[in-house]
MMTF fields as JSON, N, C-alpha, C and O atoms, coordinates in Angstrom:
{
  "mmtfVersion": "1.0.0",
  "mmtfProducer": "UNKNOWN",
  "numBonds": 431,
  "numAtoms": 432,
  "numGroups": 108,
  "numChains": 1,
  "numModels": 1,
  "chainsPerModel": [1],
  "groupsPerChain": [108],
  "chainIdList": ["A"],
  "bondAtomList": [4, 2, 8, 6, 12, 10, 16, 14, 20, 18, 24, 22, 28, 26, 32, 30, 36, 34, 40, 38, 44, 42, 48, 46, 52, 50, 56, 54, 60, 58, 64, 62, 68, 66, 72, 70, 76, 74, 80, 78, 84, 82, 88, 86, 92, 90, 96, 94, 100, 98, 104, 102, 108, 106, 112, 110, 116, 114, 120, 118, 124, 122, 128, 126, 132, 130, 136, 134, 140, 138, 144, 142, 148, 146, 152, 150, 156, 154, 160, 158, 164, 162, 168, 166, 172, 170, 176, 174, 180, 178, 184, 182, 188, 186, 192, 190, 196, 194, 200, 198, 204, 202, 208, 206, 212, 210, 216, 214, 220, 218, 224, 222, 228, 226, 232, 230, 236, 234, 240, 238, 244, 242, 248, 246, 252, 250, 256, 254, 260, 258, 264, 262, 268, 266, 272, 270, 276, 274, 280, 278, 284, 282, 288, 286, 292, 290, 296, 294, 300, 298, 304, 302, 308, 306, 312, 310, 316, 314, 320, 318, 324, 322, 328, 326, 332, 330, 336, 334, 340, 338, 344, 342, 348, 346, 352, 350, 356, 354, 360, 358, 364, 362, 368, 366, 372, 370, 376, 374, 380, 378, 384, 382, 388, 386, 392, 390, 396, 394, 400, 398, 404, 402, 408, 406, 412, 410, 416, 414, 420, 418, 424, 422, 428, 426],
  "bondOrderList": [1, 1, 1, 1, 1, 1, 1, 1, 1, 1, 1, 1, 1, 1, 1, 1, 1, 1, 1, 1, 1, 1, 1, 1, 1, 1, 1, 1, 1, 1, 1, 1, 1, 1, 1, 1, 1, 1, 1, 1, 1, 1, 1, 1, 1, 1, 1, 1, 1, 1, 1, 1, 1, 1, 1, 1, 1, 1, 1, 1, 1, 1, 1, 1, 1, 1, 1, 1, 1, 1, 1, 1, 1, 1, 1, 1, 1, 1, 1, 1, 1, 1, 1, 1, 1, 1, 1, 1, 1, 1, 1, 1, 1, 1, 1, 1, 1, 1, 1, 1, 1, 1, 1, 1, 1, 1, 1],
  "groupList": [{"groupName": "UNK", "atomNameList": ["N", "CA", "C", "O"], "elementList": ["N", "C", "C", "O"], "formalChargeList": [0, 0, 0, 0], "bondAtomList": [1, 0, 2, 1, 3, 2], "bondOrderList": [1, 1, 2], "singleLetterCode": "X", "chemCompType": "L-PEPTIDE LINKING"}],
  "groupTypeList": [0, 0, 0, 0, 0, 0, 0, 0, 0, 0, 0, 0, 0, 0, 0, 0, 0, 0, 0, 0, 0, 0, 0, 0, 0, 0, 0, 0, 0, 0, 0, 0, 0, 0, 0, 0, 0, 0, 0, 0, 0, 0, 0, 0, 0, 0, 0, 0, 0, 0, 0, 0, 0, 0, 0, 0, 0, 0, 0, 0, 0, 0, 0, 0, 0, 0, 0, 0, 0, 0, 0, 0, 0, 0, 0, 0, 0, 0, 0, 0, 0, 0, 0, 0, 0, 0, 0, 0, 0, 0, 0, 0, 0, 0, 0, 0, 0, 0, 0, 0, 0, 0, 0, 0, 0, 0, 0, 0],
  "groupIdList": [1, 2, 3, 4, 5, 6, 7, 8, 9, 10, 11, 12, 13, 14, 15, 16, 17, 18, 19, 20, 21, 22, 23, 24, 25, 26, 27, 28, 29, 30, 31, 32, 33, 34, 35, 36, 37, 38, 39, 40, 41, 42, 43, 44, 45, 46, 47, 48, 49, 50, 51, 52, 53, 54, 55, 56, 57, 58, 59, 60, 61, 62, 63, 64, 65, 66, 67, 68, 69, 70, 71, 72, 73, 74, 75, 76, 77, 78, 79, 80, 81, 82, 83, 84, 85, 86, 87, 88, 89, 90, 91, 92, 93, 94, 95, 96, 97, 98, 99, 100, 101, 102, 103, 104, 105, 106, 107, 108],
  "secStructList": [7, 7, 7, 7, 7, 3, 3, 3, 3, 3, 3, 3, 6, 6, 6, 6, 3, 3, 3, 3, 7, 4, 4, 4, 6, 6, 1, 7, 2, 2, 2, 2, 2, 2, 2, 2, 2, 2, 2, 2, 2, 2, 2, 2, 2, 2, 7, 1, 7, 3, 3, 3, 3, 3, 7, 6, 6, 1, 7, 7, 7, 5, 7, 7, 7, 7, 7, 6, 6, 7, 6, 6, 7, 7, 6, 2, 2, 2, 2, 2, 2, 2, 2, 2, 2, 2, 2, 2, 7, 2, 2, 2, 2, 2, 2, 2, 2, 2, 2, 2, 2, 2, 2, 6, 6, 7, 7, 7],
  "xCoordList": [114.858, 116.211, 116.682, 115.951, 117.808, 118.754, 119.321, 120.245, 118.99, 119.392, 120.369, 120.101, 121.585, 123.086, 122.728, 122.196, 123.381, 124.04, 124.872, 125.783, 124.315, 125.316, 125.544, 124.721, 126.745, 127.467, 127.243, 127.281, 126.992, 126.81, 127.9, 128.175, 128.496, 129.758, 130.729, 130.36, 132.046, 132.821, 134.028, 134.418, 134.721, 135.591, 136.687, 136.495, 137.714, 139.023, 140.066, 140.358, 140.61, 141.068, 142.488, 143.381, 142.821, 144.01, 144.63, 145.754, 143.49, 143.934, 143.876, 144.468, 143.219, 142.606, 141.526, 141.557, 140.823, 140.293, 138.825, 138.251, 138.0, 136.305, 135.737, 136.074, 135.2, 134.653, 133.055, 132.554, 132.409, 131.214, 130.908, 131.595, 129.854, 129.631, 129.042, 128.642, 129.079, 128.949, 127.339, 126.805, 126.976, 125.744, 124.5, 123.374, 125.46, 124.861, 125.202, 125.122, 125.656, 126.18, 125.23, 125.636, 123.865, 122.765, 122.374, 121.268, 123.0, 122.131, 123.141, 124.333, 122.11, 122.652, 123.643, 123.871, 124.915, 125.847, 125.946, 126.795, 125.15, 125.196, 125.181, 125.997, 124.154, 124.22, 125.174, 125.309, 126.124, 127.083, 128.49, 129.565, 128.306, 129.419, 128.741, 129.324, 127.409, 127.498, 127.855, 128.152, 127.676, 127.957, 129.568, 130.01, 130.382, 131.777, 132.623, 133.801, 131.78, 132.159, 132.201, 133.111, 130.517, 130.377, 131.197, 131.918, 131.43, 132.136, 133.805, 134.447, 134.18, 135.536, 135.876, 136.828, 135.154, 134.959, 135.259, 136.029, 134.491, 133.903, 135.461, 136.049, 135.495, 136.924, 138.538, 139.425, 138.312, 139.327, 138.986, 139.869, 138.321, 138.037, 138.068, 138.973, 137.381, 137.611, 138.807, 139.399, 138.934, 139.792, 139.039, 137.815, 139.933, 139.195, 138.256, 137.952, 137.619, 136.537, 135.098, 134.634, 134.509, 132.923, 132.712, 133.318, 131.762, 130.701, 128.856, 128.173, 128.401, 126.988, 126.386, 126.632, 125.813, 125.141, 123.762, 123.046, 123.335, 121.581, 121.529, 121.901, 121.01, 120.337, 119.248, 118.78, 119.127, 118.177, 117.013, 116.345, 116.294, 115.233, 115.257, 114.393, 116.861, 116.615, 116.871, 116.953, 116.925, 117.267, 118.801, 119.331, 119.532, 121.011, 121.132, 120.173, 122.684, 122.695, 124.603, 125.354, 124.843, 126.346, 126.924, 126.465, 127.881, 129.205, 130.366, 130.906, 131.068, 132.923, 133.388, 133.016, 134.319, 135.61, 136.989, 137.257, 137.931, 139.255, 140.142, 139.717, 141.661, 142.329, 143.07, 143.414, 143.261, 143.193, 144.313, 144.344, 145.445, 146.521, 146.316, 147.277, 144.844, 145.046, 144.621, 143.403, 145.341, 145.533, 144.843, 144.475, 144.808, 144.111, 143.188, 142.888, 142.076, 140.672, 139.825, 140.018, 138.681, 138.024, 137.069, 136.353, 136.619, 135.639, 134.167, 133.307, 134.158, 133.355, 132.83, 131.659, 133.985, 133.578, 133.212, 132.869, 133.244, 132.825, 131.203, 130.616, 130.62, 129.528, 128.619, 127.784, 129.015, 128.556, 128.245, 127.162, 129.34, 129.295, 127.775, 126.798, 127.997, 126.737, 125.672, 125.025, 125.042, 124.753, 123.92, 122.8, 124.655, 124.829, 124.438, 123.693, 125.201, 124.755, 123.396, 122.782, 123.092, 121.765, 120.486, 119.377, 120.945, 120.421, 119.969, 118.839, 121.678, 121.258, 120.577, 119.719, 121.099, 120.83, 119.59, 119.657, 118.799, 117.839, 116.882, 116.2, 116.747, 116.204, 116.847, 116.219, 118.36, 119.272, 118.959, 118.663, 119.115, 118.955, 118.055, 117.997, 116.823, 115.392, 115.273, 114.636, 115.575, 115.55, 116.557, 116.205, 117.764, 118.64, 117.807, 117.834, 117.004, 116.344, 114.963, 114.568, 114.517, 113.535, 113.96, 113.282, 114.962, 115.679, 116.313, 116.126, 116.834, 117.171, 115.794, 115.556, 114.9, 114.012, 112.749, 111.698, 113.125, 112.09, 113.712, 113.367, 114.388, 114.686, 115.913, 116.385, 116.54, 117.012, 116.317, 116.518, 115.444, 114.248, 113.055, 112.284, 112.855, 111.966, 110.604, 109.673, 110.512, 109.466, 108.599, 109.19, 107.039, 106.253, 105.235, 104.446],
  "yCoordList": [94.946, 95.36, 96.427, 97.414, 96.404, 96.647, 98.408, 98.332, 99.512, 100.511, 100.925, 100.852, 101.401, 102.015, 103.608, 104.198, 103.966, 105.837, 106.168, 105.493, 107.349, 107.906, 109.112, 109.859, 109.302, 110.492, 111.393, 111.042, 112.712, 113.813, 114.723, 115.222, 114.673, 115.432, 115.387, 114.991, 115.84, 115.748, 116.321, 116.328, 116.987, 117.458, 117.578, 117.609, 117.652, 116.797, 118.061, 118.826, 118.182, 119.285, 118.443, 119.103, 117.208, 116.569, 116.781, 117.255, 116.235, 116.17, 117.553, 117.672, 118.767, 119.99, 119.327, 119.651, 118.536, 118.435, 118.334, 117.966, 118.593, 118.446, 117.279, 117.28, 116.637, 115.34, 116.022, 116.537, 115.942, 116.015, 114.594, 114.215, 113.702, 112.617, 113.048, 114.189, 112.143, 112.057, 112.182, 112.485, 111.97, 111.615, 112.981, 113.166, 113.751, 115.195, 116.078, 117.288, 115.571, 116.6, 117.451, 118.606, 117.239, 117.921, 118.812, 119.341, 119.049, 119.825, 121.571, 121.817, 122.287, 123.998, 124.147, 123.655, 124.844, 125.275, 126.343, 126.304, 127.027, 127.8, 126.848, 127.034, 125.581, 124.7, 123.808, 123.361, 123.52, 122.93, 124.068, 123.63, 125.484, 126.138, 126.582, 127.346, 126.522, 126.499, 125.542, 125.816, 124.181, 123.108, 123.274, 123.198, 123.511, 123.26, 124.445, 124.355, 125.541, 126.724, 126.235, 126.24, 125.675, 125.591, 124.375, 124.428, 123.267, 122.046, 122.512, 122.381, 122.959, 123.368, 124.475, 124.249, 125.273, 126.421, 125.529, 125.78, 124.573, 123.023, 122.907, 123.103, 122.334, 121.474, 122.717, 122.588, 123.551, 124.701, 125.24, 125.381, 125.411, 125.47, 124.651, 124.715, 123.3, 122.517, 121.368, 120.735, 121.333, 119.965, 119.019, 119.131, 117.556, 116.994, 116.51, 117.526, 115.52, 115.22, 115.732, 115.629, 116.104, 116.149, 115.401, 115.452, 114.753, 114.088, 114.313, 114.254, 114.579, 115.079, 113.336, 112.869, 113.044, 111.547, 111.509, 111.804, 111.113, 110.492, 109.282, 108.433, 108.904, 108.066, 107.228, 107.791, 105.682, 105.221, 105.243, 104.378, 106.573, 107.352, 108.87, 109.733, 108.739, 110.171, 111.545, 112.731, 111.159, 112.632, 112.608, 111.561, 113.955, 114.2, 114.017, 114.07, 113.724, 113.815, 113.883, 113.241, 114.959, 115.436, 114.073, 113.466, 113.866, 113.119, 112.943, 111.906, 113.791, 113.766, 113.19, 112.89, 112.736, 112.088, 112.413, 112.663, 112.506, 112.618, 111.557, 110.466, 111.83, 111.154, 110.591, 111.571, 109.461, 109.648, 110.314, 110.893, 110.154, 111.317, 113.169, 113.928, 113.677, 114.808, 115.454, 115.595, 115.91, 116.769, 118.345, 119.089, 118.557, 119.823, 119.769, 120.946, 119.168, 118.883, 119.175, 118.624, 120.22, 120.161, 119.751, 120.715, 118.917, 117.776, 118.808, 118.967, 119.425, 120.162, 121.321, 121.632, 121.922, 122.867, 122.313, 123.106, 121.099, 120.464, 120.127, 120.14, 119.872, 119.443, 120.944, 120.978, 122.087, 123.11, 123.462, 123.887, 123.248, 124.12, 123.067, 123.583, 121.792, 121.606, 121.448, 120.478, 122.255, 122.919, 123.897, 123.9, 124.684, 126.551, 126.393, 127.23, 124.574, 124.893, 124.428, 124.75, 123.371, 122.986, 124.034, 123.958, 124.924, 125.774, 126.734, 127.075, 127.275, 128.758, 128.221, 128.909, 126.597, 126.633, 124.714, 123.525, 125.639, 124.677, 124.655, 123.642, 125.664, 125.936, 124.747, 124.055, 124.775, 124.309, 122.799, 122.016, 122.572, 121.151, 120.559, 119.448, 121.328, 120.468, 120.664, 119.741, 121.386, 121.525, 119.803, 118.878, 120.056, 118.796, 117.42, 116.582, 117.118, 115.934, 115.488, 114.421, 117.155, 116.869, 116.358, 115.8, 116.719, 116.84, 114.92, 114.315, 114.614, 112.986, 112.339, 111.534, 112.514, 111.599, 111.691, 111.055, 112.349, 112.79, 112.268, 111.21, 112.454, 112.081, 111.032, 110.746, 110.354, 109.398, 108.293, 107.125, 108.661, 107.572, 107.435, 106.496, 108.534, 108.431, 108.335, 107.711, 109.27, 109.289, 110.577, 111.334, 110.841, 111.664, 112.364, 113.189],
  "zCoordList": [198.862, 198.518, 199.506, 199.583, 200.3, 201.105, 200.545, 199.735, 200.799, 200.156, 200.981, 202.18, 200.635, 201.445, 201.051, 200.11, 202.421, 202.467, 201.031, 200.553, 200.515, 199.396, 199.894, 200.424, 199.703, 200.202, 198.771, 197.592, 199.411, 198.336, 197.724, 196.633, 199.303, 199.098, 200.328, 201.433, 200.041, 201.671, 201.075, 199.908, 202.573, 202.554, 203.26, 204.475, 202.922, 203.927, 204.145, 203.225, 205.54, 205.532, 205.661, 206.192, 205.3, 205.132, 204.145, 203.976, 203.118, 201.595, 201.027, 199.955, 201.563, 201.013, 199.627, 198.44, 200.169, 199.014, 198.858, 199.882, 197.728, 197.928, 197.031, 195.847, 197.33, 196.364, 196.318, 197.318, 195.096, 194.608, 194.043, 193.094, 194.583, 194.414, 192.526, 192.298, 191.552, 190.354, 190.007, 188.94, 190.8, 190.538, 190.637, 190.175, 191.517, 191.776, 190.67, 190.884, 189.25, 188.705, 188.342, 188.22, 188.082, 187.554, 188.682, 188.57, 189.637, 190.392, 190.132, 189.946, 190.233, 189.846, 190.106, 191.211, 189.436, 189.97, 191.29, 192.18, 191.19, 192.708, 193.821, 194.724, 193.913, 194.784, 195.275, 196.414, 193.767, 194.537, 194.747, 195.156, 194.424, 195.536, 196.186, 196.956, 196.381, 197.827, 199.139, 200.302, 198.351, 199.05, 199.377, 200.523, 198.21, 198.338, 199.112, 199.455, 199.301, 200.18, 201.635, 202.464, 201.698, 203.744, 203.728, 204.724, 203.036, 203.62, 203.845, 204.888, 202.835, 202.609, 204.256, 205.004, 204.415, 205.431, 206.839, 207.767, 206.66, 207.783, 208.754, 209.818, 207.114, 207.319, 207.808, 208.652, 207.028, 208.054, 209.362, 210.208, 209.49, 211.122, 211.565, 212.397, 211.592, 212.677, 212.504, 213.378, 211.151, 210.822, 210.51, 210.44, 210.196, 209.737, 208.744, 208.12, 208.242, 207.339, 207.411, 208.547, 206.767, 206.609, 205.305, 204.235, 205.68, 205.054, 205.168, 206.19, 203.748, 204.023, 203.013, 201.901, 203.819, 203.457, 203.425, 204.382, 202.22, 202.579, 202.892, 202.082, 204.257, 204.916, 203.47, 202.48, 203.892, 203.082, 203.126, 202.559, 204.041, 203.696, 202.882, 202.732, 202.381, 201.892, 202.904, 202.582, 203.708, 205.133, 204.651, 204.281, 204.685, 204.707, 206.049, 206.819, 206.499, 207.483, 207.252, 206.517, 208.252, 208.504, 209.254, 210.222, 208.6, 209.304, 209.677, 209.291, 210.46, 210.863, 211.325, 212.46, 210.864, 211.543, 211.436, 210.261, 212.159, 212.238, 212.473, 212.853, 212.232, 211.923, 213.704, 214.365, 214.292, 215.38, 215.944, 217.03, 214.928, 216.11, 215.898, 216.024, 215.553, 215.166, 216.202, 216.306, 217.043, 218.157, 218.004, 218.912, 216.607, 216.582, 216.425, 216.622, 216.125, 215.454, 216.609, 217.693, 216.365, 217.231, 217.625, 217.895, 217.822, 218.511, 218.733, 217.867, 220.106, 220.205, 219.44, 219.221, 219.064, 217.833, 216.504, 215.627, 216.27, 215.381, 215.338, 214.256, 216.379, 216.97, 216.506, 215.602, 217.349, 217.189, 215.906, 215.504, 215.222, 213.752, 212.907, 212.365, 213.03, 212.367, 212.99, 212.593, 214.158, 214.211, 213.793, 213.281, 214.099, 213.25, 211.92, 211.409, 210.74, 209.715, 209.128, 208.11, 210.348, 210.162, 210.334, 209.804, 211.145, 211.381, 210.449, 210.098, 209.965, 208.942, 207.587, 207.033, 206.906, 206.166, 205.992, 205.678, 206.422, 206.29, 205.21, 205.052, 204.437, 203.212, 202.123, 201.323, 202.403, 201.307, 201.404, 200.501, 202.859, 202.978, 202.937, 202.41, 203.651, 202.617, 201.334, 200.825, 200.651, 199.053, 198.46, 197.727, 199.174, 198.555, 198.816, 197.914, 200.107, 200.775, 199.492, 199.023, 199.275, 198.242, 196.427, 195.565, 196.436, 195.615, 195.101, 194.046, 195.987, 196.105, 196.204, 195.304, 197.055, 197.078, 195.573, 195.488, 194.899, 193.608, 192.369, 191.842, 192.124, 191.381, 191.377, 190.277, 192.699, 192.833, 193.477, 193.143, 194.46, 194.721, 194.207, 194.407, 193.418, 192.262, 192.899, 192.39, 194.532, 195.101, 194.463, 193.693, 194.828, 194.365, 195.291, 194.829]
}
């Protein structure tokens, strides 16, 4: 059986808006503002969409895209920033990786 990317969360600096996928509702509230702080943060600085996706091994993995006439979006500063957030917050994100693969892949 064929497993697809589930998006965890994303954020649109079009719509001003934050989607928390449904399925994450059990996870701590500190975790998801923290999630909805750095994505939201994401998306005002650079513009644009973020998307944080698990791969069908379970790895998150950042995803942006913009809208193609958006002249302000920054491409490169986009690149950077995740980055910086892979960087500062790598605690968070192996915690979330462990987190999906134990109780949505039901690994051990």
């Amino acid at each position: 059986m064929e497993q697809q990317e589930i998006v965890l969360c994303a954020a649109s600096a079009y719509e001003k808006k934050f989607y928390l996928n449904q399925e994450f509702e059990g996870l701590p509230q500190h975790i998801k503002d923290e999630l909805k702080i750095m994505c939201v943060l994401f998306t005002e600085d650079v513009g644009g969409i973020l998307e944080l996706v698990y791969d069908e091994d379970g790895e998150l993995t950042f995803r942006t895209s913009f809208d193609e006439g958006d002249y302000l979006y920054d491409e490169i500063g986009s690149v950077l920033k995740v980055k910086e957030l892979q960087r500062e917050k790598t605690d968070l994100f192996e915690s979330l990786q462990m987190f999906y693969k134990i109780f949505i892949l039901g690994e051990l």
